[in-house]
C-alpha atoms as a printed R data frame, in Angstrom:
    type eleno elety resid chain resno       x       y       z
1   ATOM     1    CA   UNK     A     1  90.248 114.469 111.270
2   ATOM     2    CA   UNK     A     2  92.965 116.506 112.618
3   ATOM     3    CA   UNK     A     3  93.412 113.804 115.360
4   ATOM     4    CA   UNK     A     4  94.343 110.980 112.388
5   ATOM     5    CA   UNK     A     5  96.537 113.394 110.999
6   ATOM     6    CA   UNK     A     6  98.575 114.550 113.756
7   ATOM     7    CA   UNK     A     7  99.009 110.858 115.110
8   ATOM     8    CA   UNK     A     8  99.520 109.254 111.472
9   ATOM     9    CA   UNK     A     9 102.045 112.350 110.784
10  ATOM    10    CA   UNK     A    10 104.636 111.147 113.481
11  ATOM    11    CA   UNK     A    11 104.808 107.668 112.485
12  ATOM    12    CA   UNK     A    12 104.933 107.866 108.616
13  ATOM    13    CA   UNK     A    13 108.721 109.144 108.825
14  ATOM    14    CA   UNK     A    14 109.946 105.137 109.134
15  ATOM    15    CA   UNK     A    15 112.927 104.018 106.780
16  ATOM    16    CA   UNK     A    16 111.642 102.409 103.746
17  ATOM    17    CA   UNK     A    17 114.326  99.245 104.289
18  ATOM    18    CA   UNK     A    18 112.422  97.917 107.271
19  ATOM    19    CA   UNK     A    19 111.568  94.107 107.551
20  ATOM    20    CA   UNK     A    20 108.511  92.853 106.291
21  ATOM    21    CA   UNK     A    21 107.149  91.918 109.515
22  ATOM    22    CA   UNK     A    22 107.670  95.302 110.569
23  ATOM    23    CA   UNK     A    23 105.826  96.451 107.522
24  ATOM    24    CA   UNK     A    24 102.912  94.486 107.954
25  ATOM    25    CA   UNK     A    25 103.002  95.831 111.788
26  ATOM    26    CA   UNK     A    26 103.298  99.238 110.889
27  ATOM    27    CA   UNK     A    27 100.382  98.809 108.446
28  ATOM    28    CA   UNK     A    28  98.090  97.305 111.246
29  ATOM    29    CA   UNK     A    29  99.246  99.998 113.410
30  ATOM    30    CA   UNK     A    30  97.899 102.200 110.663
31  ATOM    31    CA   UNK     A    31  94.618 100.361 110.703
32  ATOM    32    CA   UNK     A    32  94.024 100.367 114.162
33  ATOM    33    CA   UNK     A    33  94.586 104.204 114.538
34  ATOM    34    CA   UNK     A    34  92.048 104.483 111.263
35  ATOM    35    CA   UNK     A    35  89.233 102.472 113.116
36  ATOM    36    CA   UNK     A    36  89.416 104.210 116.083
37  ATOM    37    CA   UNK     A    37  88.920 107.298 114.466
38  ATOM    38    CA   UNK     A    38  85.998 106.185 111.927
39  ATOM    39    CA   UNK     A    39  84.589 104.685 114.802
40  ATOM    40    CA   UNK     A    40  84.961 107.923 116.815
41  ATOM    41    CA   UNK     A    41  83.267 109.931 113.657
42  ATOM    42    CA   UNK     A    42  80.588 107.073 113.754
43  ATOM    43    CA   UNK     A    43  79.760 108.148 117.247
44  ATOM    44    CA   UNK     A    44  79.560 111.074 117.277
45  ATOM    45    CA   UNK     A    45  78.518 112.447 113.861
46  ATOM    46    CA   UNK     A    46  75.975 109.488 112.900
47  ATOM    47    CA   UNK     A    47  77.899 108.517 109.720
48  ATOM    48    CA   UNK     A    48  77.046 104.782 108.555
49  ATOM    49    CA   UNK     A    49  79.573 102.129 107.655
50  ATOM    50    CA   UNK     A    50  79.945 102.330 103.706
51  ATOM    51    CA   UNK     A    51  80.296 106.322 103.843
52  ATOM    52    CA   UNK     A    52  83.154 105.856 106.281
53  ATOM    53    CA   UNK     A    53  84.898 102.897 104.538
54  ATOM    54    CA   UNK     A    54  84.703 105.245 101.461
55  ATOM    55    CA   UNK     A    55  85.852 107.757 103.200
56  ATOM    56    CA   UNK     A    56  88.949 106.134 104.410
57  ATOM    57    CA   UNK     A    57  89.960 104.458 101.752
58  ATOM    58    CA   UNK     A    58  89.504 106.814  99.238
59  ATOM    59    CA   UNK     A    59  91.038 109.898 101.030
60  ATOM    60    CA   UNK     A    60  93.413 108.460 104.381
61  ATOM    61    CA   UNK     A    61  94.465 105.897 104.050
62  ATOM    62    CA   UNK     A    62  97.971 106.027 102.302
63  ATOM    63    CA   UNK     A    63  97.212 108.889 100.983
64  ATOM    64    CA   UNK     A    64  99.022 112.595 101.308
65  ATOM    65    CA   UNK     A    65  96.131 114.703 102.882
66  ATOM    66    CA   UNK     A    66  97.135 118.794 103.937
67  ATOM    67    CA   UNK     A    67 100.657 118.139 102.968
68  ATOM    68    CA   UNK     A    68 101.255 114.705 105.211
69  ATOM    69    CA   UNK     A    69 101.711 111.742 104.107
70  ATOM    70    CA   UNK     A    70  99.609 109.114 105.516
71  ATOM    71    CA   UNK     A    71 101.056 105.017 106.774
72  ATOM    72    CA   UNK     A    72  99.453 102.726 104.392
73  ATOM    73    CA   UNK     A    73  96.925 100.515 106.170
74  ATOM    74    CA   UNK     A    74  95.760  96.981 106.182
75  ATOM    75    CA   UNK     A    75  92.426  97.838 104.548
76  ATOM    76    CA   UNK     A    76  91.165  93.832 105.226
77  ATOM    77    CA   UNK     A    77  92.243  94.677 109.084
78  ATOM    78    CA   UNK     A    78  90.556  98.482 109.426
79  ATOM    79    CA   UNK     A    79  87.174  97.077 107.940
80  ATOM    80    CA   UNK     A    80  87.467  93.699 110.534
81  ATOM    81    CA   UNK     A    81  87.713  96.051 113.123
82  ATOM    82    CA   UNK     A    82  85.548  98.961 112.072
83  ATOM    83    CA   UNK     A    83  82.890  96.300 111.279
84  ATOM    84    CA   UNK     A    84  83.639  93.836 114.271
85  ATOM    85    CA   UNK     A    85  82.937  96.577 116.819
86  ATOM    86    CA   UNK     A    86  79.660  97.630 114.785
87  ATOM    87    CA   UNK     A    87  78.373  93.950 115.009
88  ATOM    88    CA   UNK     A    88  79.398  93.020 118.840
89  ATOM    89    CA   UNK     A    89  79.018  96.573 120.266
90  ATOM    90    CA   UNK     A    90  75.988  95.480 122.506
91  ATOM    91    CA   UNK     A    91  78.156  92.580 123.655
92  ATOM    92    CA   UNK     A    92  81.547  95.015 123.872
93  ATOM    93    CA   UNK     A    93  79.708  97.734 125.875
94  ATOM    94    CA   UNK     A    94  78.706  95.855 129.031
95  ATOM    95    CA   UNK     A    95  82.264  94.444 129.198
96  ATOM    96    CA   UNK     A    96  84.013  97.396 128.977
97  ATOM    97    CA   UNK     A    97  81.759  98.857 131.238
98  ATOM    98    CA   UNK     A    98  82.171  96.276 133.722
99  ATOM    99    CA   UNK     A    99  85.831  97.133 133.923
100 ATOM   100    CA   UNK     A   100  85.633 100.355 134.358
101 ATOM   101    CA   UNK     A   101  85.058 102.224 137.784
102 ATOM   102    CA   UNK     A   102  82.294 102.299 139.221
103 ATOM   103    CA   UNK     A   103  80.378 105.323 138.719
104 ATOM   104    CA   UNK     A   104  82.156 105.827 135.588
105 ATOM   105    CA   UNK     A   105  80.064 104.264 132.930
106 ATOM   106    CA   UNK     A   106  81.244 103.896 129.406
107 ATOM   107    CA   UNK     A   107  78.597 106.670 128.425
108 ATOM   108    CA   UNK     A   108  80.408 109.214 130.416
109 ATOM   109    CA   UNK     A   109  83.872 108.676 128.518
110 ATOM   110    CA   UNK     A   110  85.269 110.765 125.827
111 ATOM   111    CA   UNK     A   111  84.010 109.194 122.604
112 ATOM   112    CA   UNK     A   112  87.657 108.895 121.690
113 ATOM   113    CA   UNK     A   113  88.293 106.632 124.388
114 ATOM   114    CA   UNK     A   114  85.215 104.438 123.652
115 ATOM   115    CA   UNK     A   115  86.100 104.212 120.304
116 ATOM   116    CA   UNK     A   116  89.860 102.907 121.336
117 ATOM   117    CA   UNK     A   117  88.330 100.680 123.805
118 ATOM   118    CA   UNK     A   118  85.162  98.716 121.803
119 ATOM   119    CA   UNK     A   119  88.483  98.243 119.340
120 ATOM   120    CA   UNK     A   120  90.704  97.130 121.645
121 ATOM   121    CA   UNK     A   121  88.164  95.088 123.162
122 ATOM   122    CA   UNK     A   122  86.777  93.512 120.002
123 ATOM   123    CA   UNK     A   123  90.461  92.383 119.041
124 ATOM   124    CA   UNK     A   124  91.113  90.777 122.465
125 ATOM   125    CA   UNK     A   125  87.796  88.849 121.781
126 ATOM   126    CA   UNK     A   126  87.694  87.787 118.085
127 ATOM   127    CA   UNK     A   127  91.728  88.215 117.047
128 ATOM   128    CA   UNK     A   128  93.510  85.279 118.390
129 ATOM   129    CA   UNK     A   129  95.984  85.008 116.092
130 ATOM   130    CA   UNK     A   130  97.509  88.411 117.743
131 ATOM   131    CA   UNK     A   131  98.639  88.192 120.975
132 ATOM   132    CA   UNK     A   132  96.823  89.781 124.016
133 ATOM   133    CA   UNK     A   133  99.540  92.348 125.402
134 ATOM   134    CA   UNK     A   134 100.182  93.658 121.553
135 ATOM   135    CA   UNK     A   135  96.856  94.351 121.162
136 ATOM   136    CA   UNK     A   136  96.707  95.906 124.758
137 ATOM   137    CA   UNK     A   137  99.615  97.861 123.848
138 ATOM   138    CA   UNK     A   138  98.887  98.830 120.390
139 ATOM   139    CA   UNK     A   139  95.614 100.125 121.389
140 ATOM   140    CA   UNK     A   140  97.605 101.985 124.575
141 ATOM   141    CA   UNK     A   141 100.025 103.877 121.742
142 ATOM   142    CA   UNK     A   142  96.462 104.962 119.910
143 ATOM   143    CA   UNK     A   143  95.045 106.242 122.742
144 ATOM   144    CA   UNK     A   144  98.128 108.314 123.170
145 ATOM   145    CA   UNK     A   145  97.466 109.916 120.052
146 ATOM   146    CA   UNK     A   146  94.791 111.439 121.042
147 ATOM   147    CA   UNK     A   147  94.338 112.046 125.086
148 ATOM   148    CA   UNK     A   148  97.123 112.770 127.942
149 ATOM   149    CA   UNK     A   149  99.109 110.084 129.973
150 ATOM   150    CA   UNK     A   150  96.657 109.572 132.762
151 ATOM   151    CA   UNK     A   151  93.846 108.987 130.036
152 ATOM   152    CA   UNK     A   152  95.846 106.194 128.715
153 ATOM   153    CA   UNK     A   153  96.334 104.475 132.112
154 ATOM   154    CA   UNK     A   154  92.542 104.000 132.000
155 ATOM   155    CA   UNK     A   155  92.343 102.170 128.529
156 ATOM   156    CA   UNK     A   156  95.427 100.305 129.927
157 ATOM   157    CA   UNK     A   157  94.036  99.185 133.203
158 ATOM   158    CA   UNK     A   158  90.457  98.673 131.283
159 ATOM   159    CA   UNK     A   159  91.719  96.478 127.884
160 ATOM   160    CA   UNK     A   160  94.411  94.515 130.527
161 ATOM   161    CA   UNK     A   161  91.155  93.060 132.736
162 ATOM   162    CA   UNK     A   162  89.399  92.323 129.715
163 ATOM   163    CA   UNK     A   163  92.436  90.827 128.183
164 ATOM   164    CA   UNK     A   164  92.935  88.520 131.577
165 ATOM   165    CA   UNK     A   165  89.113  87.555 130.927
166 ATOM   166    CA   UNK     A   166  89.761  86.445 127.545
167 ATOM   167    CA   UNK     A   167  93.010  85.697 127.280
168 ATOM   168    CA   UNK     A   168  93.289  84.207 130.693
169 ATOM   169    CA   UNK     A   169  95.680  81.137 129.441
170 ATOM   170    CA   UNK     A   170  98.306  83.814 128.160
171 ATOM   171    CA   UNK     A   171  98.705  85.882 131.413
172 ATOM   172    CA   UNK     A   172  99.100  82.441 133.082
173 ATOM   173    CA   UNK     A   173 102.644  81.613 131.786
């Protein structure tokens, strides 16, 4: 959990006179960079859905955990997400692999990066209502959280084809 920390840390210094459409972005922010990390612990330590919604919402989210304080999240948005990629992962896997270089399968990434990119990917498919490069660059800014520059170019290059393949009417303008 170190990772949720250190990223949610830097952003939770924001002015408390901010719009309320920055509010509400700041809080999806926040939700995004919770789901990527519950799905990360998912991954890799075998932890089921209700534990980790539990978990989150009980003791991150919002909350002031080892002395930092935590962005409150849009709990409706982390579970969409969270649950979203748990219900369409066999459909999200073969897509994302599919983008990816060859000889690179999704299996050989860094479970961090999976976990941004089933998220990222599940939004582009099923959240229409946001548009394509936010999402892409939301789930860019989580990935930097977590992995260096050149890591990010990958989950870039990877959510931007699958964006185009979804989203093809919005790259046409």
């Amino acid at each position: 959990m170190a990772e949720i920390k250190k990223a949610t840390a830097k952003k939770s210094d924001k002015k408390s006179d901010s719009k309320p459409a920055e509010k509400k972005a700041n809080k999806r922010g926040a939700a995004r960079l919770a789901a990527v990390q519950a799905l990360y612990q998912m991954d890799i330590g075998g932890a089921g859905i209700n534990d980790i919604f539990a978990e989150f919402e009980s003791h991150w989210l919002g909350n002031e955990v080892e002395g930092d304080q935590y962005l409150p999240a849009e709990e409706a948005f982390f579970q969409d997400i969270v649950a979203g990629v748990l219900r369409d992962q066999n459909k999200l896997d073969p897509l994302i692999d599919e983008a990816l270089s060859k000889g690179w399968p999704l299996a050989r990434i860094e479970a961090i990066l999976r976990a941004v990119m089933r998220a990222g990917a599940y939004e582009l498919e099923h959240r229409k209502d946001i548009p394509a490069r936010v999402i892409v660059s939301e789930y860019v800014a989580v990935a930097h959280a977590f992995v260096e520059d050149d890591e990010t170019g990958m989950v870039n290059a990877v959510l931007d084809l699958i964006a185009r393949r979804f989203r093809a009417d919005e790259f046409s303008r």
